[in-house]
Kinemage of the C-alpha trace (Angstrom):
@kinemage 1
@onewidth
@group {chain A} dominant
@subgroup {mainchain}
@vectorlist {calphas} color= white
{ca unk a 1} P 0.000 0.000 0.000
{ca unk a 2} L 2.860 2.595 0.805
{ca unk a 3} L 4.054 1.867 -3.033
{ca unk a 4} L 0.589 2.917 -4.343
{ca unk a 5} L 0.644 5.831 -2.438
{ca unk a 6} L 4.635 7.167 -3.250
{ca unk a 7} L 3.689 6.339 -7.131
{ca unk a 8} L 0.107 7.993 -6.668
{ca unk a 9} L 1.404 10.833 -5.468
{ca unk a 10} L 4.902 11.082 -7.335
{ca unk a 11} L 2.401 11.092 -10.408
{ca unk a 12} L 0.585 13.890 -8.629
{ca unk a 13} L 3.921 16.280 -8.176
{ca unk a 14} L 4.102 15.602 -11.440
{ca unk a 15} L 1.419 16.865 -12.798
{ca unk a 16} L 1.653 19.852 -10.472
{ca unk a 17} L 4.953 20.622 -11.839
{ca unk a 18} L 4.307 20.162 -15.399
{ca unk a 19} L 0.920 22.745 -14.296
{ca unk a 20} L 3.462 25.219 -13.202
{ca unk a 21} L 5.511 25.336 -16.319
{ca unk a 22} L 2.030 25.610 -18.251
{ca unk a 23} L 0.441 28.685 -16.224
{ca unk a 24} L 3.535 30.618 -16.773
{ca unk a 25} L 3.647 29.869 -20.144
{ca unk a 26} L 0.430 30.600 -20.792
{ca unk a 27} L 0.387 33.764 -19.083
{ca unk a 28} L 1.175 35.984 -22.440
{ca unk a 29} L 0.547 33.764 -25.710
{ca unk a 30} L -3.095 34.457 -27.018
{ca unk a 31} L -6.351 32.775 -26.489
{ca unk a 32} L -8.525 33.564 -28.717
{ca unk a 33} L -8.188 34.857 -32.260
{ca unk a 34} L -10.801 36.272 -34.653
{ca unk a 35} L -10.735 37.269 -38.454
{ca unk a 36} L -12.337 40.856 -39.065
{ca unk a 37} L -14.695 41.270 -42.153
{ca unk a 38} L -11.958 43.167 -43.503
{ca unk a 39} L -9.497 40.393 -43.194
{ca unk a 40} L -7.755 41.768 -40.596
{ca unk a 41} L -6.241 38.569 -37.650
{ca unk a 42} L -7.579 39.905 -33.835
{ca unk a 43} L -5.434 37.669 -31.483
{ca unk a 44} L -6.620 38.452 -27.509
{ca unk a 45} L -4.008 37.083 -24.901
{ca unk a 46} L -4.217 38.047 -20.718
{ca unk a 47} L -1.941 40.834 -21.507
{ca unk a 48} L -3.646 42.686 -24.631
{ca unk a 49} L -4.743 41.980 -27.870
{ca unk a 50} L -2.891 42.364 -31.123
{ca unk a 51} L -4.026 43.076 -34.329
{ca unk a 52} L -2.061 41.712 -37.234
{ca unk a 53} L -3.709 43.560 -39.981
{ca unk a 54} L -4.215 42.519 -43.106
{ca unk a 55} L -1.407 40.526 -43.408
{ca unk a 56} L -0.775 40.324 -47.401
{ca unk a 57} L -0.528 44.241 -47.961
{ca unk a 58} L 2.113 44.988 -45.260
{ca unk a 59} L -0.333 46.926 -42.840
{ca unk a 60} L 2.285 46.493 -39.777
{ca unk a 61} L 0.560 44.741 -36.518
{ca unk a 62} L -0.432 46.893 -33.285
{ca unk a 63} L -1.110 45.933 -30.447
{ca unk a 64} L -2.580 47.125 -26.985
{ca unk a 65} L -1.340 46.398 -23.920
{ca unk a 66} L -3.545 46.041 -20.327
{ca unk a 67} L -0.575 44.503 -18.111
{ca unk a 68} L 1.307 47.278 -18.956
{ca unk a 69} L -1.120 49.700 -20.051
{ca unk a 70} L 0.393 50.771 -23.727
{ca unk a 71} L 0.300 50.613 -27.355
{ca unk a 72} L -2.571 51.752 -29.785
{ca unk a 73} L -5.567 52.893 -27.465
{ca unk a 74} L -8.143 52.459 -30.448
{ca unk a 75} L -7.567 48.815 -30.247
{ca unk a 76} L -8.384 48.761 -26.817
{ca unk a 77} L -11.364 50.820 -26.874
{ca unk a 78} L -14.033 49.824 -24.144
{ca unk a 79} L -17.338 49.096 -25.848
{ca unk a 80} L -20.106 51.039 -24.704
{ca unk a 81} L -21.436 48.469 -22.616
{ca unk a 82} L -18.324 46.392 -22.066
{ca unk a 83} L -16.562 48.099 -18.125
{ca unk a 84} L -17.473 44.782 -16.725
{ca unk a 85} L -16.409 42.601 -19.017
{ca unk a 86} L -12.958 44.593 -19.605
{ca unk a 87} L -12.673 44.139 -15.476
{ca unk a 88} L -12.673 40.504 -15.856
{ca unk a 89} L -10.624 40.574 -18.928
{ca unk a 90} L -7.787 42.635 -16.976
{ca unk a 91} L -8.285 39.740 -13.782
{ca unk a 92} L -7.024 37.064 -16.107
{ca unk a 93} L -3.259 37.655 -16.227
{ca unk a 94} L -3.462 38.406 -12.618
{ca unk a 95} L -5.671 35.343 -12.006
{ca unk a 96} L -3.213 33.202 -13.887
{ca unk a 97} L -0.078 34.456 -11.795
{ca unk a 98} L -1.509 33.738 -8.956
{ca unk a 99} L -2.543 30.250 -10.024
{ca unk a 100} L 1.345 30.077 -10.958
{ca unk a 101} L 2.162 30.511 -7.834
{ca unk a 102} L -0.692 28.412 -5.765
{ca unk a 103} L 1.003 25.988 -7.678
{ca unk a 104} L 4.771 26.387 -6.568
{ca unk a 105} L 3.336 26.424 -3.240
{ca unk a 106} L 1.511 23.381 -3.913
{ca unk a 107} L 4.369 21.473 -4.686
{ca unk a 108} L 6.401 22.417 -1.829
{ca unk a 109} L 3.679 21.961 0.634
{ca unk a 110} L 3.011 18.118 -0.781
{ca unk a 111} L 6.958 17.500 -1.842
{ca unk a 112} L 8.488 18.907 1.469
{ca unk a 113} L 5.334 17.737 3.742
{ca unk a 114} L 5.143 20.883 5.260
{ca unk a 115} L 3.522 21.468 7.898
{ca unk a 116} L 3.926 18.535 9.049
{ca unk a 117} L 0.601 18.775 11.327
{ca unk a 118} L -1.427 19.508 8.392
{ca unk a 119} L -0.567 17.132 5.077
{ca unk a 120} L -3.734 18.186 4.004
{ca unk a 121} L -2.776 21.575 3.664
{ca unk a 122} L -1.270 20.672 0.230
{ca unk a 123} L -4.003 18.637 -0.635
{ca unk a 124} L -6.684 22.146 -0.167
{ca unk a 125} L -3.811 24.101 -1.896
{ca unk a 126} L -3.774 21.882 -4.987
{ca unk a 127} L -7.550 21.789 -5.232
{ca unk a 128} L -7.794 25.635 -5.910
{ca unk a 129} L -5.281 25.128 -8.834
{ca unk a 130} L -8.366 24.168 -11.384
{ca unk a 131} L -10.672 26.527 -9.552
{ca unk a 132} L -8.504 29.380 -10.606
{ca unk a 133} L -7.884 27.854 -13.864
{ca unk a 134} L -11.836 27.755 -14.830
{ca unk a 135} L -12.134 31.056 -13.604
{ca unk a 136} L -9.323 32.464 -15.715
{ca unk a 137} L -10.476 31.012 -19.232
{ca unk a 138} L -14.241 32.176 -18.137
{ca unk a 139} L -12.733 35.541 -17.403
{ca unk a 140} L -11.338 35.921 -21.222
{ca unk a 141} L -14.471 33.352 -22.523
{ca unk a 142} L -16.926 35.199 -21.075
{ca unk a 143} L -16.359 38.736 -22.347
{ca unk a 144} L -13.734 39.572 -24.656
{ca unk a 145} L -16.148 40.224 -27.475
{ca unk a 146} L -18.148 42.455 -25.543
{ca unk a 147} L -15.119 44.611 -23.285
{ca unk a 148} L -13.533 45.756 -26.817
{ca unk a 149} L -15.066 47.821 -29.672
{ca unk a 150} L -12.545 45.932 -31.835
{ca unk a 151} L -13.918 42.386 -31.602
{ca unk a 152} L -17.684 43.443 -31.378
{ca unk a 153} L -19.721 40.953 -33.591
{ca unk a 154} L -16.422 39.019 -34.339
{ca unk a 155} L -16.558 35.222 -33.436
{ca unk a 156} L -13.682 34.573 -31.131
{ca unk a 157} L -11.696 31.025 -31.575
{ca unk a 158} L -10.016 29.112 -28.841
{ca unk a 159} L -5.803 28.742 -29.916
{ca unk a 160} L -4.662 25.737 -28.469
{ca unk a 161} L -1.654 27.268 -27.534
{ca unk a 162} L -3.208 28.914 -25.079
{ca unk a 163} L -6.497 28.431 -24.750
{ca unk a 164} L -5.755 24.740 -24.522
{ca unk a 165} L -2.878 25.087 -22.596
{ca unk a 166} L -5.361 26.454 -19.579
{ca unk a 167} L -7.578 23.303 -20.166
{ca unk a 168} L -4.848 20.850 -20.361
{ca unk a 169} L -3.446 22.860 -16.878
{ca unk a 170} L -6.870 22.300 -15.221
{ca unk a 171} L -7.330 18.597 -16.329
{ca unk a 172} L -3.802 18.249 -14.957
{ca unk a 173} L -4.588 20.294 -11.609
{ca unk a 174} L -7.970 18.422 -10.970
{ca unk a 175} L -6.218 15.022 -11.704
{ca unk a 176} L -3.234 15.590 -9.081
{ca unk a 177} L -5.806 16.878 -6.052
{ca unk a 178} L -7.557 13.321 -7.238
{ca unk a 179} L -4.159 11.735 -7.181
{ca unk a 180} L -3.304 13.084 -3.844
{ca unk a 181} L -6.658 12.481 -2.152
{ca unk a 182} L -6.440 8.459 -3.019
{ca unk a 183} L -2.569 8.542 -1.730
{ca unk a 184} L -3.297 9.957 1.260
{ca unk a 185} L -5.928 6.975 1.924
């Protein structure tokens, strides 16, 4: 039974690790991406959006930054109706720091055992990981279209670089608090 539970939860650092490298990787590569009627390619990250232009006719890409606040204020333009969602846009990079983090600390607390009175402390720690991850791809999901003038009536697409880097990192963070619960029985 000890063996189960080392491999269970070696599996579990694991994936916790692997989470780590993901969230901070994901923190500035784009989302979501959306072709303009006019053929310009939108591409929204947790840091800004960029807008390529039209690509074939040398129109050079801007870009607006939120996480620093710079760069071509059109594109980031707050649709009439959009404060809210452009508040939850903002909370993603933050969200997905934090969720780096949570996840350093999760490692420690369930490598290191630490405290040593509490082993469940890593265990709670670890289950927040894919809380934070839903909430960050429902913060850009949610409301992207609607926070920006630019991307109003545009149909925003999931990239798997990033997009589906966040779902991989929640399937991964939900799977080692599973991991950890069954090695700790």
């Amino acid at each position: 039974m000890p063996r189960r539970s080392r491999l269970l939860e070696g599996i579990a650092l694991l994936l916790i690790a692997v989470s780590a490298l993901l969230f901070q990787r994901s923190a500035t590569i784009p989302w979501f991406e959306a072709r303009a009627a006019d053929g310009r390619h939108l591409q929204v990250s947790p840091i800004g959006i960029t807008d390529f232009g039209l690509g074939t006719t040398g129109t050079a890409p801007t870009e607006c930054r939120w996480w620093p606040k710079l760069g071509n204020e059109e594109l980031c333009a707050v649709a009439p109706d959009g404060a809210s969602p452009m508040a939850w846009l903002r909370r993603t990079y933050p969200i997905v720091v934090i969720a780096l983090w949570t996840s350093v600390l999760a490692l420690f607390l369930n490598a290191l055992r630490i405290p040593r009175q509490a082993p469940s402390a890593g265990v709670v720690v670890t289950m927040i990981l894919p809380a934070l991850s839903i909430l960050a791809l429902w913060s850009v999901a949610s409301g992207a279209n609607r926070a920006l003038v630019v991307l109003d009536r545009l149909t925003l697409q999931p990239v798997s670089t990033g997009f589906g880097t966040m779902v991989a990192t929640t399937v991964f963070t939900a799977t080692a608090g599973l991991l950890l619960v069954l090695s700790r029985r």
